[in-house]
Steps between C-alpha positions, in 0.01 A plus 500: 500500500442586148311310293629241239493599131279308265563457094257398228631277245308461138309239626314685769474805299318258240326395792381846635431588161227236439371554819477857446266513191191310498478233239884518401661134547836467619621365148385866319645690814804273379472604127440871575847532765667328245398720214574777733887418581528410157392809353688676727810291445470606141472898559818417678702351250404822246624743830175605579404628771134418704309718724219377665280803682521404856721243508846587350723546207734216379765652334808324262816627619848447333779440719883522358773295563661579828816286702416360807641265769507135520379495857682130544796545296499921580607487125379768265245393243313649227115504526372535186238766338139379623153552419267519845128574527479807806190545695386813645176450699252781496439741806152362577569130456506422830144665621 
């Protein structure tokens, strides 16, 4: 039987943070995260892309407008032209 799959949530990455680093309080592992995803949200909004060595590169990607299907109605609709963040994890992120 496999085992179940866990997640981490922004809380208990705060958490693991602080516990991680001597002397740093939850409430500045709080403040740095949050500096973090809000620098990187910014980079995002001007397309660029991030690479961080050993971890992965987060990438803007443009998607056009395509038609799809309705999948209650089966109707075609139009999806509109969208913005996405891609990541590609690097090779050695796992080890």
């Amino acid at each position: 039987e496999k085992p179940m799959k866990q997640s981490i949530n922004k809380t208990n990455l705060i958490y693991e943070t602080a516990n991680a680093i001597q002397g740093l309080t939850q409430k500045d592992a709080q403040i740095i995260i949050n500096v973090f995803l809000k620098k990187m949200k910014e980079h995002f909004k001007c397309d660029e892309t991030i690479r961080l060595a050993g971890f992965g590169t987060f990438e803007v990607k443009e998607y056009p407008e395509r038609t799809g299907i309705n999948p209650n109605t089966k109707k075609s609709i139009v999806i509109p032209a969208q913005k996405r963040v891609k990541f590609k994890a690097a090779s050695n992120i796992l080890e």
